[in-house]
N, C-alpha and C positions, 0 to 999 in steps of 0.2 A: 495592541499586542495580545491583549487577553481572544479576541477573534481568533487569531492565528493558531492561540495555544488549543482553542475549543477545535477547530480543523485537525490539529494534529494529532489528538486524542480520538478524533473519530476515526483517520485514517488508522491508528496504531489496531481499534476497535475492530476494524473493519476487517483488516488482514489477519487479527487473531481468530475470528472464525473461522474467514479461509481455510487458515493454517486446521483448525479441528477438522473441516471437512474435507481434508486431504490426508487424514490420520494421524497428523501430529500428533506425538505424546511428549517430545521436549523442544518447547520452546523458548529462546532467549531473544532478549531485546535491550538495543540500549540506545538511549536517547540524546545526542547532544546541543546544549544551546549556547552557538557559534554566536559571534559578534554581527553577523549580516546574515547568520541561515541557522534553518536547524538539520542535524543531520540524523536518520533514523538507520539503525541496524536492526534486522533482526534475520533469525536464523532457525529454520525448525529442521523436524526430518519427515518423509512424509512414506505414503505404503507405495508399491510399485508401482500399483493400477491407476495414477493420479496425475501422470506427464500429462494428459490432456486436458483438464484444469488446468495448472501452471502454463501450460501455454497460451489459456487464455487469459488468466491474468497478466504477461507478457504483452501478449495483442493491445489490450484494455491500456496498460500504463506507457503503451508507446503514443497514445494520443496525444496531437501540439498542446502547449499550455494557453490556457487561457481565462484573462482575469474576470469577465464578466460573466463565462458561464458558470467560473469557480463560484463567486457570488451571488448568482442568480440561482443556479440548483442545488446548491448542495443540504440546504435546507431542506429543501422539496425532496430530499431522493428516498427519504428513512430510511423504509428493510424491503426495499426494493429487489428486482434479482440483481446477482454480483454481478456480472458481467457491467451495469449502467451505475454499479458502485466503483468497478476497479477503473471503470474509463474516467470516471469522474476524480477517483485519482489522482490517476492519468494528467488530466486537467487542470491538477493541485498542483502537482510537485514538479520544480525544476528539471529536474536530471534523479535518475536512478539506473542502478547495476543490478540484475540477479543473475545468477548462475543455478542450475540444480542437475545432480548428477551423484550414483550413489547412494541413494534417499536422503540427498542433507540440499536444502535452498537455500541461499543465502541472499537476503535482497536489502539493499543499500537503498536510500529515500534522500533527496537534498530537497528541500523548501527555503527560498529567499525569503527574508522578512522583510 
């Protein structure tokens, strides 16, 4: 379990940059830990000029899941470019929603434990 929670801190990690380098100035986030998963929200706003990052972090976390690559690289990826962070991801988590529109993103995270 402690594995998992170290994964989830990285992803949370991960996307909070993101969110700075898409101009975020308020970000929320809220974490839940489900009986069988955990569930991640969080929600920034971003400047206008920025649809083209989020659509590639969109691309990135539509990657299939998978357990060996999740365990084999994620270690190896540190401060890599985003792009083979967000796919990797991608890689991590179950299922996720975002939407963005308005300057506000809102992206939904599920991770089965």
């Amino acid at each position: 379990m402690k594995h998992i929670k170290k994964k989830i801190s990285n992803i949370i990690g991960e996307l909070t940059m993101f969110f700075f380098s898409i101009g975020a100035t308020d970000i929320s986030l809220e974490l839940q830990d489900k009986d069988e998963k955990f569930i991640l929200y969080l929600r920034c706003n971003y400047s206008d000029a920025q649809e083209a990052k989020i659509s590639k972090l969109v691309k990135a976390l539509q990657c299939p899941k998978g357990e060996a690559i999740e365990e084999h690289y994620w270690g190896l990826a540190g401060n890599s470019e985003w792009d083979v962070e967000f796919t990797l991801i991608g890689v991590m988590v179950d299922d996720f929603e975002i939407t963005y529109k308005d300057n506000l993103l809102k992206l939904i995270l599920v991770k089965n434990k």
